[in-house]
DOKE-349804 format. One record per atom (N, C-alpha, C): y, x, z; residue in one letter. Coordinates in steps of 0.1 Angstrom, whole numbers, plus 2048, in hexadecimal, padded with zeros to 3 digits. Atoms other than C-alpha are relative to their C-alpha. Layout:
N
YXZA/...
END
This chain:
193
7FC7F2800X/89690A6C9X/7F58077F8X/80A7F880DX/88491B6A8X/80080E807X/8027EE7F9X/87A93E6BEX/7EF8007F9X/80F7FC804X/85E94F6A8X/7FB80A809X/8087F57F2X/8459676B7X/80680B801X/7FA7F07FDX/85B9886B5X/8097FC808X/7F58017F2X/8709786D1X/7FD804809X/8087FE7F0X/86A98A6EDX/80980280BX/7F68047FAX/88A9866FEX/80A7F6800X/7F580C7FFX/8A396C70CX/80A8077F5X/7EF7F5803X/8C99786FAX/8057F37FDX/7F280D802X/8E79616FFX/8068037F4X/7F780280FX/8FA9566DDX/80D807807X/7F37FF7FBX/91C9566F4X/8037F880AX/7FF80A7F4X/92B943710X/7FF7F87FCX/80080B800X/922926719X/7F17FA7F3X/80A80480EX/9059276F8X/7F280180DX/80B8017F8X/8E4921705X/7F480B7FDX/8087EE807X/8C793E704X/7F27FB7FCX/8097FF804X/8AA93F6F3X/7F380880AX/80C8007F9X/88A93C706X/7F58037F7X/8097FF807X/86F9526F9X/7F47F8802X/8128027FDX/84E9426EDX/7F78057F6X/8097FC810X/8349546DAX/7F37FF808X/8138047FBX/80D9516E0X/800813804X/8037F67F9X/81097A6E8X/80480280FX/7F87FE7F5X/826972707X/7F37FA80CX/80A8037F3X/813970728X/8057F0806X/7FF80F7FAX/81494A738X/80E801808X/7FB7F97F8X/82495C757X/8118017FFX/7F07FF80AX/84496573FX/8097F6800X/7F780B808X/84994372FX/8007F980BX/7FE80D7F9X/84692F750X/811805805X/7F77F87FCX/86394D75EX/8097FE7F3X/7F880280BX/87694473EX/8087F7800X/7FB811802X/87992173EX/808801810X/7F98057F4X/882921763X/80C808802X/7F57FA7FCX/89D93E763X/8097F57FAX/7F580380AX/8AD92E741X/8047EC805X/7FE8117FFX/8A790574CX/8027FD807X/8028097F9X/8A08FE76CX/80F7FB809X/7F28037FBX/8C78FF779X/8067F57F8X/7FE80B806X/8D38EA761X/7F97F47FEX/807807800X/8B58D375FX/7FD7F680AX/7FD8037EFX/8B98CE78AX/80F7F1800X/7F7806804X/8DC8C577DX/8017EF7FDX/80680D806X/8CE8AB768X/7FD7F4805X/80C8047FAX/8B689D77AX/8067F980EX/7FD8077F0X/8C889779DX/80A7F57FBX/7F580E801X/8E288178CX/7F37F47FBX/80980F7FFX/8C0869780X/7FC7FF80FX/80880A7F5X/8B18667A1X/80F80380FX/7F48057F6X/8D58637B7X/80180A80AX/7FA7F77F4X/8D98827C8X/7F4808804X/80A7FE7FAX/8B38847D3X/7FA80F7FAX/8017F2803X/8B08AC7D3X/7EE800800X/80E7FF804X/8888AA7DBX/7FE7FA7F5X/80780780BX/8828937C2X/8048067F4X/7FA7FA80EX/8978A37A6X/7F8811800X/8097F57FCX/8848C57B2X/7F37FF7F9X/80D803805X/8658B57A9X/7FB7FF7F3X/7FF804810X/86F8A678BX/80080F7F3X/7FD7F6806X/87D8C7780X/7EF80A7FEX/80C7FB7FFX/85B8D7787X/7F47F97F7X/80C807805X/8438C177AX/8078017EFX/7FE7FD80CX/85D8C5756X/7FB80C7FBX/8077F2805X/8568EA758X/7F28007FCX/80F7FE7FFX/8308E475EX/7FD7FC7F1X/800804809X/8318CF741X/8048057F0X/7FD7F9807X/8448E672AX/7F880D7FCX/80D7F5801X/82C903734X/7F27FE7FBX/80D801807X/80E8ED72BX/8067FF7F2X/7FC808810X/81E8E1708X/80A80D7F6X/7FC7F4804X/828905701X/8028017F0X/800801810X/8219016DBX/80B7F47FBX/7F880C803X/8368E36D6X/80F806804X/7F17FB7FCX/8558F26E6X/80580B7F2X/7FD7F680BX/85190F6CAX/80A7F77F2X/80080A810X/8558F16AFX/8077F7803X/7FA80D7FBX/8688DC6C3X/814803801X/7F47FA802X/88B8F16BCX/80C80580AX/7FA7FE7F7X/8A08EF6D7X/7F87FA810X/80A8027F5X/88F8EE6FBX/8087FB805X/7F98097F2X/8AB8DF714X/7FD7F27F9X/80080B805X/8AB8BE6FFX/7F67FB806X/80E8077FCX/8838BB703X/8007FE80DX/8008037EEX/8838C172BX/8067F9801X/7F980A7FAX/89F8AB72FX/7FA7F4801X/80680A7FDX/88C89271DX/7F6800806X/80C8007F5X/86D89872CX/8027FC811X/8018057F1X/87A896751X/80A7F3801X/7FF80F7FEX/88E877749X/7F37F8805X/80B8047FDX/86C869743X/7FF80680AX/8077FE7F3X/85E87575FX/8067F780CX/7F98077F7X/87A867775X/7FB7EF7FCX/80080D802X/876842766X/7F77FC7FFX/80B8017FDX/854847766X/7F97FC80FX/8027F97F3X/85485078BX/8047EF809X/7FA80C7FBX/86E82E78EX/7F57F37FBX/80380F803X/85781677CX/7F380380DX/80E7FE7FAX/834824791X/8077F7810X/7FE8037F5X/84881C7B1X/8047ED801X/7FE80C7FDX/8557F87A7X/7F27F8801X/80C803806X/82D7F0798X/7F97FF813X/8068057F9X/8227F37BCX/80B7FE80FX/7F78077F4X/82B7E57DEX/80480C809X/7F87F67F6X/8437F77F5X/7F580580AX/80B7FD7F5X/830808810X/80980080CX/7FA8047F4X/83B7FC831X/7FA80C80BX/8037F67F4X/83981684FX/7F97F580AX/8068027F7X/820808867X/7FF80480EX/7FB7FF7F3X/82C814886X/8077FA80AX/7FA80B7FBX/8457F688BX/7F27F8808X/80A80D7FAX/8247DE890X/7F880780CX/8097FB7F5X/8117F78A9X/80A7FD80DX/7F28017F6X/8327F08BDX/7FB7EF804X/80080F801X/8287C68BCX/7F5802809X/80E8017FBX/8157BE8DCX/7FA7F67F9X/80680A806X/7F77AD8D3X/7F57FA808X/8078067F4X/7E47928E6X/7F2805800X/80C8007F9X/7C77988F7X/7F57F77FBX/805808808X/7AB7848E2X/7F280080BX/8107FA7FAX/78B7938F7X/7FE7F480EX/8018097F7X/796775915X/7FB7F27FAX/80680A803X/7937598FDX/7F37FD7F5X/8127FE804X/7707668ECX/7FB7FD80AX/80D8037F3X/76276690DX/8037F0803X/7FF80F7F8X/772742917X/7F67FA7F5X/80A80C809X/7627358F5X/7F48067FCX/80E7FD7FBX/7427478F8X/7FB7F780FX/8038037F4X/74173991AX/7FD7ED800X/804810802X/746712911X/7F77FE7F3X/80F808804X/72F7138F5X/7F2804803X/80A8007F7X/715722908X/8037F280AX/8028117FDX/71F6FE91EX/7FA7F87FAX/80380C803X/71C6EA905X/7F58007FBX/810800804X/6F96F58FBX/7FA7F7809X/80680C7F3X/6EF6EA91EX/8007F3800X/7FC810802X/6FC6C9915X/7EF7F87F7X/80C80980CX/6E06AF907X/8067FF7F0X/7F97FF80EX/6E76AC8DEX/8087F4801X/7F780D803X/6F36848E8X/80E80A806X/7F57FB7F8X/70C694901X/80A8097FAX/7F87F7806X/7156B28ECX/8067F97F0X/7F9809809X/71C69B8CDX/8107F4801X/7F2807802X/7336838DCX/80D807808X/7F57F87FBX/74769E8EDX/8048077F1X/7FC7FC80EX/74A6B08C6X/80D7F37FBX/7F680B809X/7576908B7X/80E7FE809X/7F28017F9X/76C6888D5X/80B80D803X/7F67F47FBX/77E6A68E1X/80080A7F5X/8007F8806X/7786BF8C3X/8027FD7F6X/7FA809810X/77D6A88A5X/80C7F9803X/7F48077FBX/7986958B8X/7FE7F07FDX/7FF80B803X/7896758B1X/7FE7F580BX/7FE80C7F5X/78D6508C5X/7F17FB805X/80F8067FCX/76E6418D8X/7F77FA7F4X/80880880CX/76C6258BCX/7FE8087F4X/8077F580CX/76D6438A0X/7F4807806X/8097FA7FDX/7556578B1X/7F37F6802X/80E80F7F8X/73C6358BAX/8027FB7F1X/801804808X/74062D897X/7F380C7F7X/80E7F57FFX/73464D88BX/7F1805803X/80D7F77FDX/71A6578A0X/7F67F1801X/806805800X/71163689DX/7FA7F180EX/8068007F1X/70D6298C2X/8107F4807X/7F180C7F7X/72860B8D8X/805807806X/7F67F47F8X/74461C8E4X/7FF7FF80FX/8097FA7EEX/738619908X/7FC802802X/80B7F5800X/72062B904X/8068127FBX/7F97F2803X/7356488F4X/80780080DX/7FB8017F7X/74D643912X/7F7804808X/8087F97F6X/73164892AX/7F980D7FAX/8057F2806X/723667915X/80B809803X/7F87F87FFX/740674917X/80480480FX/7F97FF7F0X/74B67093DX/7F0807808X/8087F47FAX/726682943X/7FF80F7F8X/8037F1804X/72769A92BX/80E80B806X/7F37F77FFX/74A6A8938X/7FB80280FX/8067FD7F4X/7396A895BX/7F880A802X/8077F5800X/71F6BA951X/80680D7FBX/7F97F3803X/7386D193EX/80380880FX/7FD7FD7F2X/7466D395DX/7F680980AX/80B7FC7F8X/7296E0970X/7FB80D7FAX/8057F1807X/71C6FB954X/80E805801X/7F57F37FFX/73F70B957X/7FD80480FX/7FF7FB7F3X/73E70C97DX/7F780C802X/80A7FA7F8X/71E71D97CX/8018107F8X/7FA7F8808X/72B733963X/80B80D808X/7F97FD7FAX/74773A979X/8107FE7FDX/7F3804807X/76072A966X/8077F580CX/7F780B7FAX/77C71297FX/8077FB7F9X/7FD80A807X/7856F8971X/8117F8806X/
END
């Protein structure tokens, strides 16, 4: 829309013609934002709600952020000929702008569902395994070694007597005292076995 500076009013061609939005560098900011939004923002709304499906806030926004954009780029619009064309394009972009930023990152899930999920109690089996390896300290290093291999690595007498190096009757008996004496540091503990 070619409007030079002695524009200082809208004036319709005829029905249905579109109106000339003054812009001149004498016009107050104030004017041209009250310009663009009498002459565009209806038809622009228009626009705008058929790209984002209906979604009135969002085409609202869209519509707004085109004005903002037209009000900064004020000089461009003068040289830019016809103004509905540019905002249109402009808030396309914006809209498919708006569509790529939302695919780019991950959905945001409401976290309210998971506060709903009980969740176990962790603070009983700290204390239990605070409790048995304070035990197995008490244990001699032979006794607390072939209880490791055996019960905590899951390995057989003859793997574990190969390992630690020792005849497996001897692991056998390390083991059948060291689980006694487990035995005994829990009780005193207060642990029942």
């Amino acid at each position: 829309m070619g409007v030079g500076k002695d524009a200082a009013v809208a004036r319709e061609r005829g029905p249905g013609a579109r109106r000339r939005v003054p812009v001149s560098s004498s016009e107050p900011d104030e004017e041209l934002m009250r310009a663009l939004y009498r002459e565009h923002a209806g038809p622009l709304l228009a626009s705008v709600l058929r790209l984002v499906a209906g979604d009135r806030q969002r085409a609202e926004d869209v519509v707004q952020e085109t004005l903002i954009r037209a009000w900064k780029n004020a000089e461009r619009l003068d040289r830019a000929g016809s103004v509905r064309p540019w905002l249109v394009t402009v808030a396309r972009r914006i809209v498919i702008d708006g569509h790529r930023s939302r695919q780019a990152r991950p959905h945001e899930v409401d976290p309210s569902p998971l506060e709903a999920l009980p969740a176990e109690d962790e603070t009983d089996k700290a204390l239990w395994l605070m409790t048995l390896s304070d035990a197995l300290e008490d244990l001699t290093p032979a006794h607390r070694e072939v209880l490791v291999e055996t019960y905590f690595k899951g390995r057989t007498v003859n793997e574990a007597a190969e390992i630690l190096g020792i005849p497996s009757g001897t692991v056998r008996s390390r083991v059948f005292y060291a689980l006694r004496s487990m035995k005994l540091a829990l009780q005193e503990r207060g642990v029942t076995a």
